[in-house]
Structures are given as structure tokens and as C-alpha cells.
C-alpha positions in Angstrom: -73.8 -59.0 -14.8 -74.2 -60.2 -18.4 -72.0 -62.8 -20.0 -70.8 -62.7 -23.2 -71.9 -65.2 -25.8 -69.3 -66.6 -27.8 -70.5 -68.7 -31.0 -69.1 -71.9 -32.0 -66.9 -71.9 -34.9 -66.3 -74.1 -37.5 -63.6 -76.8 -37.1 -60.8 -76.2 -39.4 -60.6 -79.5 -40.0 -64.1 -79.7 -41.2 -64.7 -80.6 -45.0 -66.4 -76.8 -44.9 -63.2 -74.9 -43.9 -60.9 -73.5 -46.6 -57.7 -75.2 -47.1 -54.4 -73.8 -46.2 -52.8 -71.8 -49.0 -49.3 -73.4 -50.4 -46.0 -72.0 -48.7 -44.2 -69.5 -50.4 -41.0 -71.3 -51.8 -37.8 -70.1 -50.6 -36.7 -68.8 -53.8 -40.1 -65.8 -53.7 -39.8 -65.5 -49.5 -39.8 -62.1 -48.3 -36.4 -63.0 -47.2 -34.9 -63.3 -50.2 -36.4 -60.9 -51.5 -34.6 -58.3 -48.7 -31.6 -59.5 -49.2 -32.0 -59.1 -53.2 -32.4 -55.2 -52.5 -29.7 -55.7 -49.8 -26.9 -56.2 -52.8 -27.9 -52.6 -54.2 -27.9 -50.6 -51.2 -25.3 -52.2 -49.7 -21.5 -52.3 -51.8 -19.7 -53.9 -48.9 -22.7 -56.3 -48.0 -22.5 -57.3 -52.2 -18.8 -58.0 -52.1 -19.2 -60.3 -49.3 -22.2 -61.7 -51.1 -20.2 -62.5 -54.1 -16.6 -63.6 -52.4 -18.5 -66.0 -50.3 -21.0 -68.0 -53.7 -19.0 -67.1 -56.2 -15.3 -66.0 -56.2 -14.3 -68.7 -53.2 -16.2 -71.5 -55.3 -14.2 -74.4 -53.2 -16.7 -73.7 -50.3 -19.5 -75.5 -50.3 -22.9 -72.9 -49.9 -24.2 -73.1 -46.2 -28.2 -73.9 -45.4 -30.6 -71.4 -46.8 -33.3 -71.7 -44.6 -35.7 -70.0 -46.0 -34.5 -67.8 -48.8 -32.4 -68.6 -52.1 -28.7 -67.8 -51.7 -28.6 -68.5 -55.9 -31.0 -65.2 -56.7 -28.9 -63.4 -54.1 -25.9 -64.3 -56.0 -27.3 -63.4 -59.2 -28.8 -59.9 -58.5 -25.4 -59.3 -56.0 -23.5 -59.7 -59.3 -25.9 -57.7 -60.9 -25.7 -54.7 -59.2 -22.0 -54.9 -59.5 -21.8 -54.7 -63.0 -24.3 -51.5 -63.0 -22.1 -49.9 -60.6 -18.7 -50.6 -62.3 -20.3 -49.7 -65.6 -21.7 -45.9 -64.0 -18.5 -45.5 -62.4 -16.5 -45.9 -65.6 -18.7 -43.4 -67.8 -18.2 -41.2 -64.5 -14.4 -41.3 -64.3 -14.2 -40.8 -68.0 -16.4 -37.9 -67.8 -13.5 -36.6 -65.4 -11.0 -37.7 -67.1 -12.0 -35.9 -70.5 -13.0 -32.9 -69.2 -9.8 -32.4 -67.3 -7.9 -30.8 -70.2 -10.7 -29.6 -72.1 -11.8 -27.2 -69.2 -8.4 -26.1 -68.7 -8.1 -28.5 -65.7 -10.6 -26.0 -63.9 -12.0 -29.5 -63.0 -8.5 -30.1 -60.8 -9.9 -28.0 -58.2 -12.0 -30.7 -56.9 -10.1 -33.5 -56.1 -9.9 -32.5 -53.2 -13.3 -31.8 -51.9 -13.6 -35.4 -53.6 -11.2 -37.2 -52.1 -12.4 -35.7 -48.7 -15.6 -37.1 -49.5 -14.8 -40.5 -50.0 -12.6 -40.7 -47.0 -15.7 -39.7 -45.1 -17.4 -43.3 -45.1 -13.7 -44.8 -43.9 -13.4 -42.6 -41.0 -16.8 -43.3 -39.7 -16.7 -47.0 -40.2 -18.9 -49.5 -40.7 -20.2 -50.4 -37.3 -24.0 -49.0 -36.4 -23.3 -46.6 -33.7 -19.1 -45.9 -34.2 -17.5 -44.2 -31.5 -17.8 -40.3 -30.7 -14.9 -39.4 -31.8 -15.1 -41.8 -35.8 -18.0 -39.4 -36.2 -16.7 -36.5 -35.3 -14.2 -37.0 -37.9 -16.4 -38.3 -40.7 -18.9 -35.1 -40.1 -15.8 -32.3 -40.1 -14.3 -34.2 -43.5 -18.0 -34.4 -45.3 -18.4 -30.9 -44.5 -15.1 -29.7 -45.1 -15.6 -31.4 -48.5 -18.8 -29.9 -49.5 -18.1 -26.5 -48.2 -14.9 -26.3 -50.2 -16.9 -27.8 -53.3 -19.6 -24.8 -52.9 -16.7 -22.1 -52.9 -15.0 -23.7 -55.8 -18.4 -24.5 -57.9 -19.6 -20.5 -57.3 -16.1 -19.2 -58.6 -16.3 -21.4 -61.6 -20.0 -20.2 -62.1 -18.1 -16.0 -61.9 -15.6 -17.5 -64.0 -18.2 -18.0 -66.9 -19.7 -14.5 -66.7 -16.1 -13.2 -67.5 -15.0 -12.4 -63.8 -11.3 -12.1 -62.8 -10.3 -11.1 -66.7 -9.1 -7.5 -67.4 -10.9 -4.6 -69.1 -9.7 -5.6 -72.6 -12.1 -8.7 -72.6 -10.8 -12.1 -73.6 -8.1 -11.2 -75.3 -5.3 -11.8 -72.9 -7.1 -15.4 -72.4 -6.9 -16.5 -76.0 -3.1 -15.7 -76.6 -2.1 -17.0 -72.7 -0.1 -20.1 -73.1 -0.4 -21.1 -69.8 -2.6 -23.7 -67.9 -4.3 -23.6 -64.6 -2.7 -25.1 -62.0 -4.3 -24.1 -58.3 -1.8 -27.0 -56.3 1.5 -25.9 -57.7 1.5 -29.7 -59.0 3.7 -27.9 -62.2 6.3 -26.4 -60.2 7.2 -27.6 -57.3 9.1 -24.3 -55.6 5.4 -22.9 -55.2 4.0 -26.1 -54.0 2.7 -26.6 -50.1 0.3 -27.9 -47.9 -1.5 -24.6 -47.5 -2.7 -25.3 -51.4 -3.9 -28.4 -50.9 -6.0 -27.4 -48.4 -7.4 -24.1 -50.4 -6.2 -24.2 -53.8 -4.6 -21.3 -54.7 -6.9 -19.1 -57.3 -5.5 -16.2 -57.8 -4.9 -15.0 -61.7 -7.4 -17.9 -62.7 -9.3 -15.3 -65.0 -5.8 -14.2 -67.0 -5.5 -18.2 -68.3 -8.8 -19.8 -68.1 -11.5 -18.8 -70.9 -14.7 -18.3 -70.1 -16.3 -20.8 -72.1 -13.6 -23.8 -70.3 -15.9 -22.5 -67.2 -18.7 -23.2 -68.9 -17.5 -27.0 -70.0 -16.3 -27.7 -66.5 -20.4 -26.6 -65.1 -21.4 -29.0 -68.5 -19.1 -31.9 -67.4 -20.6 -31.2 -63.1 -24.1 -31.7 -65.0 -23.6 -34.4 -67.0 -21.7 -36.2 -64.1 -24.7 -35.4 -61.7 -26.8 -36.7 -64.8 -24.9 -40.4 -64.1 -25.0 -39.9 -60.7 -29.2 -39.7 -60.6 -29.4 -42.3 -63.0 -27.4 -44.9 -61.4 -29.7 -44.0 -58.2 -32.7 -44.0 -60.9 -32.1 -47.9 -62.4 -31.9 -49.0 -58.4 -34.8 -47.2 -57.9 -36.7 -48.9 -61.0 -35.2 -52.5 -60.4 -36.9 -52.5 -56.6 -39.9 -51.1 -58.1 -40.0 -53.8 -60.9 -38.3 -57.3 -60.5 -37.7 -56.7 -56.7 -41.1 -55.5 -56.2 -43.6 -57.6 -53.9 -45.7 -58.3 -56.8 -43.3 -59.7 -59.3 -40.5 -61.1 -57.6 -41.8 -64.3 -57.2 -41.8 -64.7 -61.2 -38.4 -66.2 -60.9 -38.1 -67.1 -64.8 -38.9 -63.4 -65.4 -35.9 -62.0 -63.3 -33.4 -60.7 -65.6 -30.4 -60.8 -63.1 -31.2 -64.9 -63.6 -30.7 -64.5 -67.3 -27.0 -63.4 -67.1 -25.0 -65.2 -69.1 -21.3 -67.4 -68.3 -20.4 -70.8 -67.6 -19.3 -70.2 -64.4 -22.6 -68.2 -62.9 -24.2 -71.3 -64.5 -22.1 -73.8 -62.8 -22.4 -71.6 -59.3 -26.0 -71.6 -59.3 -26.6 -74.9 -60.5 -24.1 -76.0 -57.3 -26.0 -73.8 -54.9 -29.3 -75.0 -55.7 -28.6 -78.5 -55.5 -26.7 -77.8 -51.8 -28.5 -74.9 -49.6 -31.5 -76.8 -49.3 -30.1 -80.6 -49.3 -30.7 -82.8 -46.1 -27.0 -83.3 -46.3 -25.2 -80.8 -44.4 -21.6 -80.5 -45.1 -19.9 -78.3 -42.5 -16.3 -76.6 -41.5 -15.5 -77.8 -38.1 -15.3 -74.1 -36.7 -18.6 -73.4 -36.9 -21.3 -76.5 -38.0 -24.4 -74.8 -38.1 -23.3 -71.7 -39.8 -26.4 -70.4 -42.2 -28.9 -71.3 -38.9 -28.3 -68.4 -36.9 -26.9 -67.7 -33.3 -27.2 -70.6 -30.7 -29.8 -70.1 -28.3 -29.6 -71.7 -25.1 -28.1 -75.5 -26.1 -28.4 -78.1 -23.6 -27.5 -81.0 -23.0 -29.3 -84.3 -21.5 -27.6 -87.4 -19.7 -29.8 -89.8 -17.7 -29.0 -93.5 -16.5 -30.9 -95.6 -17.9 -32.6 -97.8 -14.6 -35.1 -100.4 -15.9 -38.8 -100.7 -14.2 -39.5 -103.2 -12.1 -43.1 -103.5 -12.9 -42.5 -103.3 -16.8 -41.3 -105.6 -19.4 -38.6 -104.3 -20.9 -37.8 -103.3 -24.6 -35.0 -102.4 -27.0 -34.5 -98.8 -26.7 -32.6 -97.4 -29.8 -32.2 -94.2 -31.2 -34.4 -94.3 -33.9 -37.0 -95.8 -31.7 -36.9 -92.5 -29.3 -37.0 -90.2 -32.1 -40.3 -92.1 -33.9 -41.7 -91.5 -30.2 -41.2 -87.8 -30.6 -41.9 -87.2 -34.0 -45.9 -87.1 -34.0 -45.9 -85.3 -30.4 -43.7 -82.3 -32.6 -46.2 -83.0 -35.6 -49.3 -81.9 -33.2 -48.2 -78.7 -32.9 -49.5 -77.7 -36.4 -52.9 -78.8 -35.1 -55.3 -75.7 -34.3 -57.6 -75.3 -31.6 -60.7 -77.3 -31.8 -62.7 -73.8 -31.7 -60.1 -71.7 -33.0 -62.1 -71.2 -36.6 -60.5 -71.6 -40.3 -58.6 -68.9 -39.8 -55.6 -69.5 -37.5 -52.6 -68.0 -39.0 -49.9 -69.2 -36.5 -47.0 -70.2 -37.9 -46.9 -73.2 -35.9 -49.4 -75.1 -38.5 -46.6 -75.1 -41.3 -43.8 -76.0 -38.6 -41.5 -78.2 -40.7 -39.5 -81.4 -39.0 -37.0 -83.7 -41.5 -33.9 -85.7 -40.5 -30.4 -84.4 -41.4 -26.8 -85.5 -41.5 -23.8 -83.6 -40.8 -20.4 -84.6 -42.9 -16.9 -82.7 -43.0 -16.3 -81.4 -46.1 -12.7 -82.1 -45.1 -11.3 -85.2 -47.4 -13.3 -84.6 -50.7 -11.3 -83.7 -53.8 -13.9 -81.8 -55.7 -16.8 -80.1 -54.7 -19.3 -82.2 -56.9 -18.1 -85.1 -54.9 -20.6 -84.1 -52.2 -23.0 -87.3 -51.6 -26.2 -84.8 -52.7 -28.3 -88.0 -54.1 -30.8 -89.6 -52.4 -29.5 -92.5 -52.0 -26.3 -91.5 -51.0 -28.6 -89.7 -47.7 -30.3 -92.7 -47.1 -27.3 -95.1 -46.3 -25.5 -91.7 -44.7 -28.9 -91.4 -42.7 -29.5 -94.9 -41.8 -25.6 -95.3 -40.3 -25.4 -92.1 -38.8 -28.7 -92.5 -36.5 -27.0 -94.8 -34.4 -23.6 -94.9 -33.9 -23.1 -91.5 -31.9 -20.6 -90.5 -34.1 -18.1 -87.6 -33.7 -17.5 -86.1 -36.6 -21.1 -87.7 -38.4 -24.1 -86.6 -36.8 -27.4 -87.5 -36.8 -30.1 -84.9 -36.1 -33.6 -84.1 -36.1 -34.3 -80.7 -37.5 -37.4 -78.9 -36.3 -37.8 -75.4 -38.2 -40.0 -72.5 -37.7 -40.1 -69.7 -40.4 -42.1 -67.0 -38.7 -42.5 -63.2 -40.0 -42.4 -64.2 -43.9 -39.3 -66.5 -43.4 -37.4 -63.1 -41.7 -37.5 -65.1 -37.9 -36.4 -68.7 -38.3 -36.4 -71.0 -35.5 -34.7 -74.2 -36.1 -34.1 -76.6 -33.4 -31.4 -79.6 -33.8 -32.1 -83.0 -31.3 -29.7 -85.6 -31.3 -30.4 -88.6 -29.5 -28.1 -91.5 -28.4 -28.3 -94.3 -26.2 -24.8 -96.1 -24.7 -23.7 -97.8 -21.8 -27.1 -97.5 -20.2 -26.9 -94.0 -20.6 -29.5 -91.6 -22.5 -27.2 -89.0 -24.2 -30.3 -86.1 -25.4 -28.4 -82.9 -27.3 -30.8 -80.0 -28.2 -29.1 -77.4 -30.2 -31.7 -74.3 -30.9 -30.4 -71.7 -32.8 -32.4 -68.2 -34.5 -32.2 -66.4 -37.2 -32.9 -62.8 -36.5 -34.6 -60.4 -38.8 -33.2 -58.3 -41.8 -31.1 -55.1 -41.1 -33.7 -52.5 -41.0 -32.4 -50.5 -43.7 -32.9 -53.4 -46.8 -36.2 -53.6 -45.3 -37.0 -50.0 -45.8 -35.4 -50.7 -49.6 -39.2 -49.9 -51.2 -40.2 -46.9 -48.9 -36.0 -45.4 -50.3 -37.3 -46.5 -53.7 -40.5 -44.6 -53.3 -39.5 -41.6 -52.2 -37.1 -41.6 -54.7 -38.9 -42.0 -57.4 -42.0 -39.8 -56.7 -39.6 -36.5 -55.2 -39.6 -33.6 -57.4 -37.0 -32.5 -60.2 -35.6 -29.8 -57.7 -35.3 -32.5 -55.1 -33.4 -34.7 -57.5 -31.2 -31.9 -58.9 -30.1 -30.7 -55.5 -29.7 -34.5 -54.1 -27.5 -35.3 -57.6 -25.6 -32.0 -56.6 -24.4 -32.9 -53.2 -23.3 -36.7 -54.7 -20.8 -34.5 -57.9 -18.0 -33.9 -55.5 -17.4 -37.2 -54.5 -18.4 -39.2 -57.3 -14.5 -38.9 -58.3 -13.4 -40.7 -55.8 -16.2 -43.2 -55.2 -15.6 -44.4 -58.8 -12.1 -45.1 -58.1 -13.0 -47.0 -54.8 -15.3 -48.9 -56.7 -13.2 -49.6 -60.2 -10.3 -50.0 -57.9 -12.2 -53.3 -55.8 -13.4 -54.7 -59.4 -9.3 -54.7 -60.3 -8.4 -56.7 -56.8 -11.7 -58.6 -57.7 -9.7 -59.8 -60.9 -6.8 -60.2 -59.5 -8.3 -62.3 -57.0 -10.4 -64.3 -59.7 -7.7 -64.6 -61.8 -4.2 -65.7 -59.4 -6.3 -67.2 -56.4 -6.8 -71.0 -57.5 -10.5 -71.1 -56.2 -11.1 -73.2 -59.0 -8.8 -76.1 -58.7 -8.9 -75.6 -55.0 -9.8 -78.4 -52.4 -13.5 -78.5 -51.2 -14.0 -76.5 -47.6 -17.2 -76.0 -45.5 -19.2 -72.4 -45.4 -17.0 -69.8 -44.3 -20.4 -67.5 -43.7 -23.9 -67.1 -44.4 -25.1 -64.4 -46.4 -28.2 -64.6 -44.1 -26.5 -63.9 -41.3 -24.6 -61.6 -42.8 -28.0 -59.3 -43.0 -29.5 -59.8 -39.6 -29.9 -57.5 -36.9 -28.5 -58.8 -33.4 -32.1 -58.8 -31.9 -35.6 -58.8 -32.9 -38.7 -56.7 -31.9 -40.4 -57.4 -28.6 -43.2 -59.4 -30.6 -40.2 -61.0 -32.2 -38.8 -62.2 -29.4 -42.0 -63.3 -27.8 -42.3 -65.6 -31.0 -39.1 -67.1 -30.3 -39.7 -67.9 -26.6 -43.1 -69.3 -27.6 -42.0 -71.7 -30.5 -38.8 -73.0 -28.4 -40.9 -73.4 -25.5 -43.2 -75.7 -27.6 -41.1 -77.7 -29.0 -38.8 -78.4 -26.2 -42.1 -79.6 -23.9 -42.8 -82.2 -26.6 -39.1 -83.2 -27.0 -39.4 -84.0 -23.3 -42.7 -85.5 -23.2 -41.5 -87.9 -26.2 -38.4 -89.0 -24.9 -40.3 -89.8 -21.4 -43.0 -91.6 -23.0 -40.2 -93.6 -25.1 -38.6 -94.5 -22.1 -42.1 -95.2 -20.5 -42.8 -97.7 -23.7 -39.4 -99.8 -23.8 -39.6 -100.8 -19.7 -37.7 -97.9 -17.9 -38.3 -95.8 -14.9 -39.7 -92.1 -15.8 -40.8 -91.3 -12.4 -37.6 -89.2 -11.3 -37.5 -87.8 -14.3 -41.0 -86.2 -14.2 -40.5 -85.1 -10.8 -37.6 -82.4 -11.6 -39.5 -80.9 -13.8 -41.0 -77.8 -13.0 -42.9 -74.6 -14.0 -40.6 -71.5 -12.7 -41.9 -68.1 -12.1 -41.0 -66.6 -15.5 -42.4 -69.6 -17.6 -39.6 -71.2 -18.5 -38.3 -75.1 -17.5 -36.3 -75.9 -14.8 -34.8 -79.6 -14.9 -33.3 -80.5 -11.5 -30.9 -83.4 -10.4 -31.9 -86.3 -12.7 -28.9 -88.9 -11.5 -25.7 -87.9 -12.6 -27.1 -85.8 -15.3 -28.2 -81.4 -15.6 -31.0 -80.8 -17.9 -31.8 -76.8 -18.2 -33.4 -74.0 -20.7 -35.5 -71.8 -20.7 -34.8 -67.6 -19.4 -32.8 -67.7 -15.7 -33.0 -71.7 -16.3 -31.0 -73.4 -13.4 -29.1 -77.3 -13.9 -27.9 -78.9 -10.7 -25.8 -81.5 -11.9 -23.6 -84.5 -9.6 -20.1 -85.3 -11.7 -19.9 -81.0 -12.7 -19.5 -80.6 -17.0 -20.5 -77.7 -19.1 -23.7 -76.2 -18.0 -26.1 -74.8 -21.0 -25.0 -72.0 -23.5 -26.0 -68.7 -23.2 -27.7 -67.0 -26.4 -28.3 -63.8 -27.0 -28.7 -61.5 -24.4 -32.0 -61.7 -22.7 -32.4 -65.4 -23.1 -29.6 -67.1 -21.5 -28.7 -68.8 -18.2 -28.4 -66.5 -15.3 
């Protein structure tokens, strides 16, 4: 039997192997990118977008790890003002041709409003309930089927259908208007018209060529209708394309003009990527994703016999940790100068956590460098409640759409080692922003039939769809206008518009990532905080004894004196003195 020869490869470290190419700054991540397209697919995913950064503009913006909540801002706000701007020329277009068809054009608010009420029934959960779509597929159809009866008539109604043998005549000297409700006299009003408009005698009082202009207003109104789809179309093939969105300066969404989107952007820049985390006290790490198995460390501190002891301080634990975490970027020795894994550009700083509660105005924030230091240099000790200290370790896997980020905390009182490790993950992009270019493609490169007819089924309810959308730019106002945002006091992040976008759960590989990066990172959290213990005179031995390699690869830490220490998939704690055991994350990875 033969074995195969595998050739040495060159040390990436060697002066021969190509150098790492520069990470892609947050503001041209794929991430961002996705959630840029997000704001024109998406009306309801845009409003939150623009309540959250820009009408509530007391909140402080939360962490943007990995993408730039400012662009999102800008092309959310964007895409608003394109869709209130189509929806006007649309509503006029109904609103004119009402009385110059002869209100023929009537006849379809109803298939219109049936249409729009379509989306509300079935809700805006993934997979709704049975019986949300049953309702939302009778009411579209209803709609359209309605809208095809009515469109053919007024198509006879042009060729002269339902008038009498002496032509027009009796047309041109009727006084009278269509009205297929009974809107004009309410004796002949009911319910049964509303449902199918009554069209009886419609040839005696509407001319032919009102049929005609109410077919010319339907065409121009599907004309809006494919163009608004047209300009999304064109801005995710141009400045949302992969190709040129990083060209920041060349976005035009960041050219818009105002001193307040100035102001807004100018704040959010200088806070979502800040060491300085200012938080609401509901929810601390909002903008890092769902909590994935946290744990929680206490062990006595028993001194060694054998060693000399040494002060053992927080900071002194974490520098022991540090370079263990800073290894993991290091490739294989024989791995070659191409390893791509994402541990080499794993990223590790030091952040502070303050209450945005007691701050007057938002520009109060202590963003300056200085300001961190002094925070920094306090906080890393005293063990505070509402200040805290922590060590940030962050992976941003699959072009910044998985983000690991893992918070350690350590504190040292009473003879007690107090070790907090708070992972939490950022799942992927909803699948349908990510599928923004192939929509954008197909658009763009379908035939003019395949336009027409798509434009066609999107007439009937563009009626009410522009009211829906006019209608939230008025409470927008309103909002804008009587809230007090502006004079407000500061508050911490409400939500992320990250989160906001993510699915609940990755892809198998995804999840495979996850395990594998948290898995790392908590091994050489571990391994530090024994060797720092090892270093400063006290006993490790019991420590390393509990813990152990379980079936399914994860870490199971057993009794370790009066203290429970578990992660890890089907991770078990035995604990003396019973507290909280560890949080479960999402489903799949957390205590069973």
C-alpha cells in the first residue's frame, strides 16, 4: 500500500509569503451592504430603521459590529422619500382621473382596498397561521378577480358596448354621472354593491372616450408602478452593487442634504463603533446578538503551599489571557500562505459599560479618549454594578454576516475569583435582502411582456398602497413634529437594526463556525486564568482536574469548591451553595 506524499509548504510567516490583505471596514462589509437593500425591499423593516437613528434621536445608537448603522440610515431615508414621492404622482393620477373618466375609475376601490388589506390579514410573521393565509389568499384573489371583470368591461365600454343603436348621442346630452355604489343616493345603497358594483346602464352615461381615459390613467399608473420597481432595481445594481458600494463618498443617499441627517450621522459615527458602551438597563448588550450560553465562574482562592505568593488583580488575570486569545490568529506551521480562517483577523479590545441614565444631552457621552482611559482604568477593578469592565473578543465570520463576540469580566474579592463570560451571536441576514441582487436581476433583464403583466397585477392596489404609505409619512410628521425627541433626555438603544435583519438560526456550516470559535476562545480563557492563578502563588490543581472532554466535544467543569463552571452543548455544572446555572441560547446550543 502506497502513501501519499505531502510537500512542505511555505510558512506563512516567512518573508516569501504574501501578506494579508486589509479588512474590509465596516462601513463597505457585506453586512451593511444587505441591510442597505434591506431599507428598499422592506417598508416596515425602513420605518423601524429610521424611528430607531433618526426620529427617536435621544437614544444613543447601539454597537455596530460590523456594519455602519449611519449608511443604513441614510439609504433607509432614501428609499422613503422615492416611495412617498411615487406614491403621490400615483394618488394624483387617481385622483385626476376620477372625474375626468366619469368616475369609471370608482369601480376599483374596491378591488384596491381588498388588495391592500391583503398584507394585514396575513401578517408579518414568516410562516402565519393557517387560517391568516387563508384569509389573505381569498382577499388578493377576490381583489384581482373583481379587478379583471371590471378592467374587461371598461375595455367593451370603449368599443361603444352597452350604448343604444343611435350611437353616442344619448351619452353626450346625459347629465348624469356614474355611480356603481349608490354613494349619490343612498335609498339604492347596500352591501350587495359594494361587493359587485352595480353596472347596469353604464353605457347610457359614460362616453366612450371616458373609457378610454380611465385604460390611459390604468397605463400611466402601471407606468409609476414599474418605475418605482425600476429605480430599486437600478440603485442595487449601481451604488448597492458589490462593486461600488464600498465607494462611500460616491453614494448619493450620503449626499442628502439637512442639518439634522448631518447632526445624526455625525452622532452615530462617533458612537456605534466607540469602546464606550452606553447601555439601557433592560437589555446591555443590545446590537451583539442573542446570548449564547453565559456562565458564570466562582472559585476560592486557596494559596500554594510550595509557591510564593503574588498580587493577583484583575488586570493582572486579564494580561495573562490576552496573548493566549492573540495566538489564535496564528496559522498552522504547514498550513501554507493561504489560510483563510477567520480566526487570523479575530479582534480583542477592552470596553466599558455606562448607563446612559443621568446625562442631560446626548453629546455629553464621555466618547474621547481620555475620557475611556480614566473610565477604563477605574472600571477594571472595582467590580462595579452598574460600570463594567470587559474584555471583548470578536469574530466577524461570513463577510461580517456571523459575528461572534465574547464578553469576560474578571474580578477578584474576598479571596474569591469572580470569572463572567457573556458570548453572544449575531446570526445572518434574512434571506430575502440577501437575494436583493438575484430580485434586481431578474428584474431588470425580464422581458417587456413580463414587466407589463407584473405592472398589471400591482394597478389595483397601488390606490390603496399609496394611501398606506402617504398616510405613515403624515404620523411620521406628526411624530417628528409634537414628540420632543429633540429636547428629550438621553436613553440607551431601544434595538438594533442588525438584529432587526437576522434570521433566528444560521446554516449547518454556520453553526459549526460558531461552536468552533466559542470553543476556542473559551479553552484559552481557561487556560489563562489557570496559568494566572499558577503565576501569582495559588493552587490550580483542582481546578484542572474538573475539567473534562465530554462525548459531544464540548466542556464540562465539575465541582470546583463552592463554585459551577459549565458551557458547551448538554454542558453540566454541579455546584455546593445552588445559584443560577448557565443560560440557555438558541435552541441547539444550550444546557440540557
Amino acid at each position: 500500500m502506497s502513501t501519499a506524499h505531502v510537500p512542505p509548504q511555505t510558512d506563512p510567516g516567512s518573508p516569501g509569503a504574501p501578506p494579508d490583505p486589509p479588512p474590509t471596514p465596516p462601513h463597505a462589509s457585506e453586512a451593511t451592504r444587505l441591510l442597505c437593500a434591506g431599507t428598499y425591499l422592506d417598508s416596515g423593516y425602513r420605518d423601524r430603521v429610521i424611528d430607531e437613528l433618526y426620529l427617536d434621536e435621544q437614544r444613543v445608537v447601539a454597537p455596530s459590529l460590523g456594519f455602519d448603522a449611519a449608511r443604513v440610515l441614510a439609504h433607509a431615508l432614501r428609499a422613503r422619500r422615492q416611495e412617498q414621492l411615487w406614491a403621490a404622482a400615483v394618488l394624483g393620477l387617481w385622483i385626476v382621473g376620477m372625474p375626468l373618466s366619469g368616475w369609471l375609475l370608482a369601480g376599483v376601490i374596491w378591488p384596491s382596498l381588498l388588495l391592500a388589506l391583503a398584507p394585514w390579514l396575513r401578517g408579518r410573521a414568516a410562516e402565519p397561521p393557517l387560517y391568516r393565509r387563508f384569509a389573505a389568499f381569498t382577499v388578493r384573489w377576490w381583489g384581482r378577480l373583481l379587478f379583471a371583470f371590471y378592467l374587461g368591461f371598461v375595455v367593451l365600454l370603449g368599443f361603444g358596448a352597452g350604448s343604444d343603436d343611435s350611437g353616442y348621442g344619448s351619452s353626450y346630452g346625459s347629465s348624469e354621472s356614474y355611480d356603481p355604489y349608490g354613494f349619490g343616493d343612498p335609498d339604492s345603497f347596500s352591501f350587495e354593491k359594494v361587493l359587485v358594483p352595480d353596472v347596469d346602464g353604464i353605457g347610457d352615461v359614460v362616453e366612450p372616450w371616458q373609457a378610454w381615459f380611465a385604460l390611459g390613467v390604468f397605463a400611466l399608473i402601471g407606468f409609476c408602478v414599474s418605475a418605482q420597481r425600476s429605480q430599486f432595481a437600478r440603485a442595487l445594481a449601481a451604488e448597492l452593487s458589490p462593486g461600488r458600494f464600498p465607494d462611500a463618498a460616491g453614494d448619493p443617499a450620503e449626499r442628502a442634504e439637512g442639518q439634522r441627517f448631518r447632526r445624526l450621522m455625525h452622532r452615530i459615527r462617533l458612537e456605534q463603533h466607540a469602546p464606550l458602551v452606553m447601555y439601557h438597563e433592560a437589555h446591555p448588550f443590545c446590537g451583539a446578538g442573542a446570548a449564547y450560553d453565559t456562565w458564570v465562574l466562582a472559585v476560592e482562592l486557596r494559596p500554594d503551599e510550595d509557591a510564593t505568593q503574588q498580587p493577583l488583580g484583575n488586570r493582572a488575570i486579564l494580561e495573562r489571557v490576552r496573548p493566549l486569545l492573540e495566538q489564535l490568529r496564528v496559522p498552522a506551521e504547514y498550513a501554507g500562505p493561504g489560510v483563510r480562517d477567520r480566526l487570523r483577523r479575530l479582534e480583542i479590545d477592552e470596553c466599558v459599560f455606562l448607563p446612559a441614565e443621568g446625562l442631560l444631552r446626548r453629546d455629553q457621552a464621555p466618547y474621547s479618549p481620555q475620557d475611556f482611559e480614566q473610565h477604563r482604568a477605574r472600571a477594571v477593578e472595582e467590580g462595579g454594578e452598574k460600570r463594567r469592565h470587559f474584555l471583548r473578543v470578536r469574530v466577524g465570520g461570513w463577510e461580517e454576516e456571523l459575528v461572534v463576540t465574547v464578553f469576560v469580566r474578571i474580578h477578584t474579592q474576598g479571596r474569591m475569583l469572580m470569572l463572567e463570560i457573556a458570548p453572544h451571536v449575531l446570526t445572518p441576514v434574512r434571506p430575502d435582502f440577501k437575494d436583493a441582487d438575484r430580485a434586481s436581476h431578474r428584474f431588470r433583464h425580464n422581458n417587456a411582456l413580463g414587466k407589463a403583466l407584473t405592472a398589471l397585477l400591482l394597478v389595483p392596489g397601488s390606490a390603496g398602497r399609496s394611501l398606506v404609505t402617504l398616510g405613515r409619512g403624515v404620523r411620521y410628521g406628526w411624530r417628528l413634529l409634537t414628540g420632543g425627541h429633540k429636547g428629550a433626555l438621553p436613553d440607551g438603544p431601544a434595538v438594533s437594526v442588525r438584529e432587526l435583519a437576522a434570521v433566528p438560526y444560521g446554516s449547518t456550516f454556520q453553526e459549526m463556525d460558531v461552536a468552533r470559535y466559542l470553543r476556542s476562545i473559551q479553552d484559552r480563557i481557561g487556560r489563562g486564568v489557570r496559568l494566572a492563578l499558577a503565576d501569582a502563588g495559588y493552587e490550580t490543581g483542582e481546578f484542572v482536574q474538573k475539567i473534562v472532554n465530554v462525548s459531544n466535544g464540548a466542556v464540562h467543569i465539575g465541582r470546583a469548591d463552592n463554585s459551577s463552571f459549565a458551557f458547551g452543548d448538554h454542558a453540566r455544572s454541579s455546584t455546593v451553595n445552588s445559584g443560577p446555572g448557565p443560560q440557555k441560547g438558541p435552541a441547539g446550543h444550550g444546557s440540557k
